[in-house]
LUMPATI-988213 format. One record per residue: chain; x, y, z of N, C-alpha, C, O, CB in turn; residue number from 1. Coordinates in steps of 0.001 Angstrom, whole numbers. Glycine has a CB too. Example, Ala and Ser with C-alpha at 12.3 -4.5 7.8 and 13.67 -1.06 7.14 Angstrom:
BEGIN
+--------+---------+---------+---------+---------+---------+---------+---------+---------+---------+---------+---------+---------+---------+---------+---------+-----+
! chaine !     nc1 !     nc2 !     nc3 !    cac1 !    cac2 !    cac3 !     cc1 !     cc2 !     cc3 !     oc1 !     oc2 !     oc3 !    cbc1 !    cbc2 !    cbc3 ! num !
+--------+---------+---------+---------+---------+---------+---------+---------+---------+---------+---------+---------+---------+---------+---------+---------+-----+
!      A !   13190 !   -5690 !    7800 !   12300 !   -4500 !    7800 !   13200 !   -3300 !    7800 !   14236 !   -3319 !    8465 !   11308 !   -4473 !    9046 !   1 !
!      A !   12850 !   -2250 !    7080 !   13670 !   -1060 !    7140 !   12900 !      30 !    7870 !   13409 !    1138 !    8039 !   14084 !    -598 !    5725 !   2 !
+--------+---------+---------+---------+---------+---------+---------+---------+---------+---------+---------+---------+---------+---------+---------+---------+-----+
END
This chain:
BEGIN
+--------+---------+---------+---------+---------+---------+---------+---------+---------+---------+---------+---------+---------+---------+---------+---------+-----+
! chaine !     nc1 !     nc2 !     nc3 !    cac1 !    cac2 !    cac3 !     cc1 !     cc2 !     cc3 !     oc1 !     oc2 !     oc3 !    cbc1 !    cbc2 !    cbc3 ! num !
+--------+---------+---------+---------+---------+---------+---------+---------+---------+---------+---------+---------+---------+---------+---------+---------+-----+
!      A !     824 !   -1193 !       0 !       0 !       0 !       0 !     865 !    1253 !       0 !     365 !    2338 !    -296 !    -936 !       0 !    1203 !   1 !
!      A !    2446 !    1104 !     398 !    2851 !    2437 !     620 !    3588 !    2820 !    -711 !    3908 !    3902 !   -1203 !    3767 !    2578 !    1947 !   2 !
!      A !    3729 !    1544 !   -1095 !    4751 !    2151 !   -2616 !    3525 !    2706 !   -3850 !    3749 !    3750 !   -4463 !    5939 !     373 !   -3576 !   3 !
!      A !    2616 !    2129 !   -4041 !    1310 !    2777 !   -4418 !     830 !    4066 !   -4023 !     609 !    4763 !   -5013 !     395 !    2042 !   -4046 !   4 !
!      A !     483 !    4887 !   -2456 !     401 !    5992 !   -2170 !    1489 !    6889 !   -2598 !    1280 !    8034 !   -3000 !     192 !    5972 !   -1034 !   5 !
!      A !    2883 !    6244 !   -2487 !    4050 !    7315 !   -2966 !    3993 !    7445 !   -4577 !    4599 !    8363 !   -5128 !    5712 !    6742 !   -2491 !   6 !
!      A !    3166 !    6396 !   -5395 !    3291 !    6997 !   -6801 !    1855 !    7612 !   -6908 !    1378 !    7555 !   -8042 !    3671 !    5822 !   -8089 !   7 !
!      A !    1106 !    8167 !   -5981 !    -552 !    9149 !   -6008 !   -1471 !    7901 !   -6436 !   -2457 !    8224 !   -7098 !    -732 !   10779 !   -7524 !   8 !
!      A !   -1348 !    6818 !   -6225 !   -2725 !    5982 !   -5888 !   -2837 !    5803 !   -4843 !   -1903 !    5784 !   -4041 !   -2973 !    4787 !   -6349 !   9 !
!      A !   -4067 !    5618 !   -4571 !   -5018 !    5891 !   -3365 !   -6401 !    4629 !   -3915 !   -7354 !    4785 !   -4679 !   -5610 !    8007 !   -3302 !  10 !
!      A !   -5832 !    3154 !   -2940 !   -6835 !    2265 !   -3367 !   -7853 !    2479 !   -1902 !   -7353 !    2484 !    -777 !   -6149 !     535 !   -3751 !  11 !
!      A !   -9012 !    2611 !   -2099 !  -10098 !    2087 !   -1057 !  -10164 !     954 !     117 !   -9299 !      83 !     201 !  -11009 !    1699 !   -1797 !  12 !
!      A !  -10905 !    1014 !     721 !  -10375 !    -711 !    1965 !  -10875 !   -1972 !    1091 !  -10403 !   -3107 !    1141 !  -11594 !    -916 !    4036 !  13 !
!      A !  -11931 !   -1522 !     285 !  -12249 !   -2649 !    -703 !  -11787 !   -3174 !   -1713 !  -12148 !   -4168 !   -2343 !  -13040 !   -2552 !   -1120 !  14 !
!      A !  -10921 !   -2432 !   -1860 !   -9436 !   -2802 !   -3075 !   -8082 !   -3130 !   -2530 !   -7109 !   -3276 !   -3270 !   -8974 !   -1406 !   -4068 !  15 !
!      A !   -8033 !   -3232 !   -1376 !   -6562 !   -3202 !    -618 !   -6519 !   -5000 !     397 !   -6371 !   -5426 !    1543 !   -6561 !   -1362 !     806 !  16 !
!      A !   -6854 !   -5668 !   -1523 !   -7324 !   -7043 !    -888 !   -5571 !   -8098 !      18 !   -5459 !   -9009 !     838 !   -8203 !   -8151 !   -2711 !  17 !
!      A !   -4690 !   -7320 !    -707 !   -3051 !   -8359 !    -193 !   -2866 !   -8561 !     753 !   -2394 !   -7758 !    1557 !   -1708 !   -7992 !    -332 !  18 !
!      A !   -3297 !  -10155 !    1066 !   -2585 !  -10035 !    2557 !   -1479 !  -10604 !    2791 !    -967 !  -10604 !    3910 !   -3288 !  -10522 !    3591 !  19 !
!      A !    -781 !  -11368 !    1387 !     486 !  -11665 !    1490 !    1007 !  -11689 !     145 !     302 !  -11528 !    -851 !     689 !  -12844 !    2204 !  20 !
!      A !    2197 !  -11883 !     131 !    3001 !  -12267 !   -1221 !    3989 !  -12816 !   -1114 !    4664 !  -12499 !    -135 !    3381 !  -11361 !   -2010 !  21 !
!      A !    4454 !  -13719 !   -1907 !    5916 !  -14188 !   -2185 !    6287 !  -14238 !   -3813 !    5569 !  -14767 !   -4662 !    6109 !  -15756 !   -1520 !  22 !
!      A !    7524 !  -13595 !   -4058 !    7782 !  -13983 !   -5456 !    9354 !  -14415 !   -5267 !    9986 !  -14889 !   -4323 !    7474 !  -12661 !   -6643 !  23 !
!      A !    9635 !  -14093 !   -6386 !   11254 !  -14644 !   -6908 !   11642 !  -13534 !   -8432 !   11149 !  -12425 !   -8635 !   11136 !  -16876 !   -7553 !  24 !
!      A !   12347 !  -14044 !   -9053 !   12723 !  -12913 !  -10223 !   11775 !  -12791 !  -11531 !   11727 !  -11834 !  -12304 !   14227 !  -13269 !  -10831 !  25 !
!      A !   10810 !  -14358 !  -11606 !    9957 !  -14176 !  -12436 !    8593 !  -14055 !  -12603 !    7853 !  -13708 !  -13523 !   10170 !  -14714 !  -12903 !  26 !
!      A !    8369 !  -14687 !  -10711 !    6814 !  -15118 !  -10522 !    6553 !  -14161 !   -9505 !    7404 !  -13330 !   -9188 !    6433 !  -16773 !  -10032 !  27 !
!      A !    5100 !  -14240 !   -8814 !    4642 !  -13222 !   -7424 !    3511 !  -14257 !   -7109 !    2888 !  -14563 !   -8125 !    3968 !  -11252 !   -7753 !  28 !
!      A !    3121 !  -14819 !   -6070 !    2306 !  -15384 !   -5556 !    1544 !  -14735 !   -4346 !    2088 !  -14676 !   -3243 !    2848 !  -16402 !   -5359 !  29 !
!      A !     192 !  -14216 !   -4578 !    -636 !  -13342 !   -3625 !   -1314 !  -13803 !   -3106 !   -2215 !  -14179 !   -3855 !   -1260 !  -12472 !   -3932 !  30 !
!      A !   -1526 !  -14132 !   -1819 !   -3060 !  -14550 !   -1083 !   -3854 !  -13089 !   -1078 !   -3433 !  -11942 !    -928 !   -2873 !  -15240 !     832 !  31 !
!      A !   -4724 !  -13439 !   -1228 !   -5752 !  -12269 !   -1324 !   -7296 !  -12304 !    -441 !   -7793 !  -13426 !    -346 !   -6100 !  -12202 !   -2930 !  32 !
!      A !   -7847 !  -11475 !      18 !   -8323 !  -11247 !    1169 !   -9709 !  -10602 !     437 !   -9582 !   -9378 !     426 !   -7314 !  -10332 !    2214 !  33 !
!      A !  -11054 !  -11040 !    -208 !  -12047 !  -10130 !    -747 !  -13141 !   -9963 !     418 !  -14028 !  -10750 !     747 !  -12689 !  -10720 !   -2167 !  34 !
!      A !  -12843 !   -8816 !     897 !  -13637 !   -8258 !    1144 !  -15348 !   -7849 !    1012 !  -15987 !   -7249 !    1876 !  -13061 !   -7855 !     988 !  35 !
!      A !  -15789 !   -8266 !     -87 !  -16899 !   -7710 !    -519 !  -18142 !   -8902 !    -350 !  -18999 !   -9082 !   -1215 !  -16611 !   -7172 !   -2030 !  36 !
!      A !  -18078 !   -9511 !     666 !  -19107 !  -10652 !     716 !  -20607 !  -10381 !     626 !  -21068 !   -9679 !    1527 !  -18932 !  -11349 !    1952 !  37 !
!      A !  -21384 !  -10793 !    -249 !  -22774 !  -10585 !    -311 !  -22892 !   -9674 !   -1471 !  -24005 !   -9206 !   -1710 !  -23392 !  -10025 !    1005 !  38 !
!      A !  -21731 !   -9317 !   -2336 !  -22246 !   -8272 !   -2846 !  -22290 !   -8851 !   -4084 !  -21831 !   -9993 !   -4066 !  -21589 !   -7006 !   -2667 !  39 !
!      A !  -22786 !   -8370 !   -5463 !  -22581 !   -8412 !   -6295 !  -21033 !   -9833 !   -6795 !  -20029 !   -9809 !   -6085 !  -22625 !   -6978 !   -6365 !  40 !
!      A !  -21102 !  -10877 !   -7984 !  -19775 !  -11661 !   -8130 !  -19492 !  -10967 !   -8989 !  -18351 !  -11342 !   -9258 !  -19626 !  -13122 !   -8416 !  41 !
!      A !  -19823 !   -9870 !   -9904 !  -18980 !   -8732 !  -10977 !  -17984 !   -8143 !  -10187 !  -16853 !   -8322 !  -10637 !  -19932 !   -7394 !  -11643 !  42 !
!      A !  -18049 !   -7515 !   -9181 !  -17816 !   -6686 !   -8328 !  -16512 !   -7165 !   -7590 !  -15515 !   -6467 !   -7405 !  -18983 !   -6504 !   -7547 !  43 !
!      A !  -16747 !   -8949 !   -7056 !  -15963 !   -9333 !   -6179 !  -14819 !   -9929 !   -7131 !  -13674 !  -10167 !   -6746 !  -16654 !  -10249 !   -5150 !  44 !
!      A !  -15363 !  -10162 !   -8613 !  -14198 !  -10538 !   -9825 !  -13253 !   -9241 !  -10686 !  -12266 !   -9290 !  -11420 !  -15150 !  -11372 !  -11135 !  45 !
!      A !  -13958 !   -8319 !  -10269 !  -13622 !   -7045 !  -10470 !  -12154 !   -6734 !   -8790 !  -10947 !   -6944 !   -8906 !  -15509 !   -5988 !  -10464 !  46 !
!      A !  -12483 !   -6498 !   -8182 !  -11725 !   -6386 !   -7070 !  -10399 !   -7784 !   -7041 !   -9190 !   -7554 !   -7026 !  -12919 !   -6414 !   -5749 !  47 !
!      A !  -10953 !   -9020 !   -7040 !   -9942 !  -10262 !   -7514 !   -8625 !   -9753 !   -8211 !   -7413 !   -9789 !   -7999 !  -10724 !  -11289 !   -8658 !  48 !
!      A !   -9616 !   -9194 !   -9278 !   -8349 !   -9420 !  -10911 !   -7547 !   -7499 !  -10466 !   -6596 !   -7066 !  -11118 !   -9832 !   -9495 !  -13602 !  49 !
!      A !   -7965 !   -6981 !   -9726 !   -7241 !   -5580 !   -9395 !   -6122 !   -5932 !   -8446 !   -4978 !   -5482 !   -8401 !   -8277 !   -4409 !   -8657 !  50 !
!      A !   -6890 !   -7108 !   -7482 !   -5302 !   -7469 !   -6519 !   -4524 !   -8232 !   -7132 !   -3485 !   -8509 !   -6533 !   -5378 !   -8265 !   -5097 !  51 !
!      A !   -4678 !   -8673 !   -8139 !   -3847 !   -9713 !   -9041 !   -3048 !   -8897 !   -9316 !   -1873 !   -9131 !   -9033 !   -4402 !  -10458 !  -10283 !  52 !
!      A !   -3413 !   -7638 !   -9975 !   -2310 !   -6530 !  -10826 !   -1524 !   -6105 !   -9956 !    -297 !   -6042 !  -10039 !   -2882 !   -5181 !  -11546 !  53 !
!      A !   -2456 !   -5676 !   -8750 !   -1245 !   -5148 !   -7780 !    -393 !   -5751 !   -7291 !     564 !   -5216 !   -6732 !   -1510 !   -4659 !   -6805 !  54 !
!      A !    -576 !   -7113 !   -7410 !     814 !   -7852 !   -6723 !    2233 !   -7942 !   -7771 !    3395 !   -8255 !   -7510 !     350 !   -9639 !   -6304 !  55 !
!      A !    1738 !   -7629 !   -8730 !    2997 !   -7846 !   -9554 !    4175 !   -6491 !   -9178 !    5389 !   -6363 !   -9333 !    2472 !   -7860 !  -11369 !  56 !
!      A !    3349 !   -5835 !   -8753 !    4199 !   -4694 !   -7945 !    5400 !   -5278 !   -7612 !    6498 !   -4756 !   -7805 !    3536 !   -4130 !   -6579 !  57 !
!      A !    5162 !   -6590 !   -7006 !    6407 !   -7428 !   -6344 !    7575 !   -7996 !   -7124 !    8514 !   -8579 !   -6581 !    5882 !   -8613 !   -5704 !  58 !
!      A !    7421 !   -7717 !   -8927 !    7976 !   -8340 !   -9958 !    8785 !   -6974 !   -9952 !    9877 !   -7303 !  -10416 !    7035 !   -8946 !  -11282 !  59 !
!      A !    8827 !   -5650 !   -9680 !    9716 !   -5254 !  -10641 !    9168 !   -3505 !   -9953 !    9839 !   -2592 !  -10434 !    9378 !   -5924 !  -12591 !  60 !
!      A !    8235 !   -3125 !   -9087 !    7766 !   -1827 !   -8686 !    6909 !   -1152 !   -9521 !    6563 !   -1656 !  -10589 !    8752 !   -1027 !   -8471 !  61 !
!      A !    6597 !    -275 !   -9230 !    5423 !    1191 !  -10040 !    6162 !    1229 !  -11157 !    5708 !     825 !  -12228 !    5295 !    3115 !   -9238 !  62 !
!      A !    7582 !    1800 !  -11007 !    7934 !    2448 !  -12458 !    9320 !    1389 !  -13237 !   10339 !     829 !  -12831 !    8574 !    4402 !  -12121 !  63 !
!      A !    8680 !    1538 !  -14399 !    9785 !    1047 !  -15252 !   11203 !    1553 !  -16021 !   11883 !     908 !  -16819 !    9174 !     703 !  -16052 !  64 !
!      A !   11392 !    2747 !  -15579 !   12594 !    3190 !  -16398 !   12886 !    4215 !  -15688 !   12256 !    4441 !  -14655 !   12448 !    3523 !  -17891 !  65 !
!      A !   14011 !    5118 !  -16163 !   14467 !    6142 !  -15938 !   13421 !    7345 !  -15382 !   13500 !    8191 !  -14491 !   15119 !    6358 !  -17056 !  66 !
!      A !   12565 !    7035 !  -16216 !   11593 !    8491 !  -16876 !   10564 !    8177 !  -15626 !    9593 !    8912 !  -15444 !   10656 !    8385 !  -18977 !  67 !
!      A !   10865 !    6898 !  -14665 !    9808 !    7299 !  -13438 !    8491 !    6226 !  -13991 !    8067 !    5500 !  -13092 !    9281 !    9389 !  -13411 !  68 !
!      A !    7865 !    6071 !  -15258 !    6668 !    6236 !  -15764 !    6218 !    5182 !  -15403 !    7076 !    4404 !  -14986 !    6506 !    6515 !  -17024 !  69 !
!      A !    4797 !    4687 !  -15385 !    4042 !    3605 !  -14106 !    4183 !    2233 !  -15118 !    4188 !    2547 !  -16309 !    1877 !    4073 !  -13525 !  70 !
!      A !    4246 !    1433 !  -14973 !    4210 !     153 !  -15032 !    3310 !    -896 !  -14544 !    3264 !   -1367 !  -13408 !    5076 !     -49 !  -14681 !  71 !
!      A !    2407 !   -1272 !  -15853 !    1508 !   -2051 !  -15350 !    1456 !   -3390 !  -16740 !    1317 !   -3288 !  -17959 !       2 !   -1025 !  -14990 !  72 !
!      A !    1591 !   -4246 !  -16080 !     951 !   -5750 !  -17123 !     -41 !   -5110 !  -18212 !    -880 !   -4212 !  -18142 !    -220 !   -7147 !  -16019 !  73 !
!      A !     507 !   -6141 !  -19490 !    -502 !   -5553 !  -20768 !    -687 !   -7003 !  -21231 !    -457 !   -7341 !  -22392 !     263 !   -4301 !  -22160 !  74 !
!      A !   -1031 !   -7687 !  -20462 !   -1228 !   -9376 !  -20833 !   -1549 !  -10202 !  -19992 !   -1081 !   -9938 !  -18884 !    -160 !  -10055 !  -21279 !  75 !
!      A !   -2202 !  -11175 !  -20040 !   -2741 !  -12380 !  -19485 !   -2657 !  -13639 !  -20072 !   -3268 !  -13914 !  -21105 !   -3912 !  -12225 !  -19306 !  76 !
!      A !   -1915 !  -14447 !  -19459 !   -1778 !  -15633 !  -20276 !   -3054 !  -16502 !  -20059 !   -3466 !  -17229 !  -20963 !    -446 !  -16426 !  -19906 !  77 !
!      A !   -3776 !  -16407 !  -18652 !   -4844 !  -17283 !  -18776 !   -5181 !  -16927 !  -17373 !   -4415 !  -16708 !  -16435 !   -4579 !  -18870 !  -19211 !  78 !
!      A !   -6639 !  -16911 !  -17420 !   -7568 !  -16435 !  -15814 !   -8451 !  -17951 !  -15732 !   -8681 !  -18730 !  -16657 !   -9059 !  -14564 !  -16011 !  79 !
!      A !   -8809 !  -18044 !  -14418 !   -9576 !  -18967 !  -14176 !  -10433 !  -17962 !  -13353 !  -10082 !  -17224 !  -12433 !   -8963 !  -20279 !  -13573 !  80 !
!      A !  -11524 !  -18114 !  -13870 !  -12908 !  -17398 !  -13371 !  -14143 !  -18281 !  -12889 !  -14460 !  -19304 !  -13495 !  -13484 !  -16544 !  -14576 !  81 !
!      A !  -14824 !  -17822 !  -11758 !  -15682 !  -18792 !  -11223 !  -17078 !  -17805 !  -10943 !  -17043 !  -16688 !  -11459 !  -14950 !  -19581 !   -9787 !  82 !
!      A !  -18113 !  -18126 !  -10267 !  -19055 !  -17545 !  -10194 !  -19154 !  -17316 !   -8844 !  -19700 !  -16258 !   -8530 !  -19984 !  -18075 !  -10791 !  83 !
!      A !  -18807 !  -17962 !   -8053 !  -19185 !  -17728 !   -6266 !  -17173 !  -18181 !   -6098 !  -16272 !  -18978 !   -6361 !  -20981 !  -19482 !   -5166 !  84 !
!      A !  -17676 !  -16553 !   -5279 !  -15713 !  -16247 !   -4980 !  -15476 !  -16524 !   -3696 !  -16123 !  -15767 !   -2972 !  -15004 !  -14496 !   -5145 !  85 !
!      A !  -14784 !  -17333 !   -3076 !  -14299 !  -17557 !   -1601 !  -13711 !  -16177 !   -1341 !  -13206 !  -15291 !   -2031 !  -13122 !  -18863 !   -1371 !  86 !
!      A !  -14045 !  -16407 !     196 !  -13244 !  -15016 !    1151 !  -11751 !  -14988 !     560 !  -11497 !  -13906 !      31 !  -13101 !  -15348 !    3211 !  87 !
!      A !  -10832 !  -15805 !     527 !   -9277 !  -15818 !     294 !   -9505 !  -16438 !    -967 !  -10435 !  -17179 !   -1286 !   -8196 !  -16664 !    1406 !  88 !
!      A !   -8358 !  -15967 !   -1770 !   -8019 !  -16645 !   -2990 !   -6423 !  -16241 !   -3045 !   -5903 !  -15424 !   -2285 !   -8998 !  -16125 !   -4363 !  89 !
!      A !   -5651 !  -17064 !   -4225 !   -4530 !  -16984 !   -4822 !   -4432 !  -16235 !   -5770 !   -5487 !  -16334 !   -6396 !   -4162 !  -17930 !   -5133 !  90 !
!      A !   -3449 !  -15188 !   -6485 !   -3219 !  -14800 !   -7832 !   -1968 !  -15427 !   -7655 !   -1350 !  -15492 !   -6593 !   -3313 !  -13235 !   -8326 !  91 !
!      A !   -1446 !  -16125 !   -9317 !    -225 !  -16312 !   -9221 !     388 !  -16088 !  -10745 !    1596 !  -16212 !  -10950 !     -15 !  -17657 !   -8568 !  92 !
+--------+---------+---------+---------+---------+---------+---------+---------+---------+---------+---------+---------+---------+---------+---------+---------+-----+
END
């Protein structure tokens, strides 16, 4: 959450699903924490696939180069999507 506030994002308590991570130089493995029980499964697959992104934070930080500029995944090799989301899940 703090390397995110220092580049001016500002996620909500309902988006600030990480409650852990481990990576290495190529992978990031997130337990994730959804918050949003009862509500809407758009919503709670919506919030899922946002802590997914944010963990890659752990691959490499906000910015990619010199120039500072933000860094975010432009690909998915493959999602597994379900309809009824458990409290904890994995991104990996």
């Amino acid at each position: 959450a703090e390397a995110f506030a220092a580049a001016g994002i500002e996620y909500g308590p309902s988006y600030r699903v990480i409650e852990s991570l481990a990576s290495n130089a190529g992978e990031v493995l997130a337990r994730l924490r959804i918050g949003v029980d009862g509500r809407d499964s758009r919503l709670r697959t919506a919030v899922a696939l946002d802590g997914a992104l944010q963990a890659t934070i752990a691959l490499g930080g906000l910015a990619s180069g010199a120039d500072g500029a933000l860094a975010l995944p432009f690909s998915l090799q493959s999602a597994v999507l379900g309809d009824v989301w458990p409290s904890v899940c994995f991104a990996w």
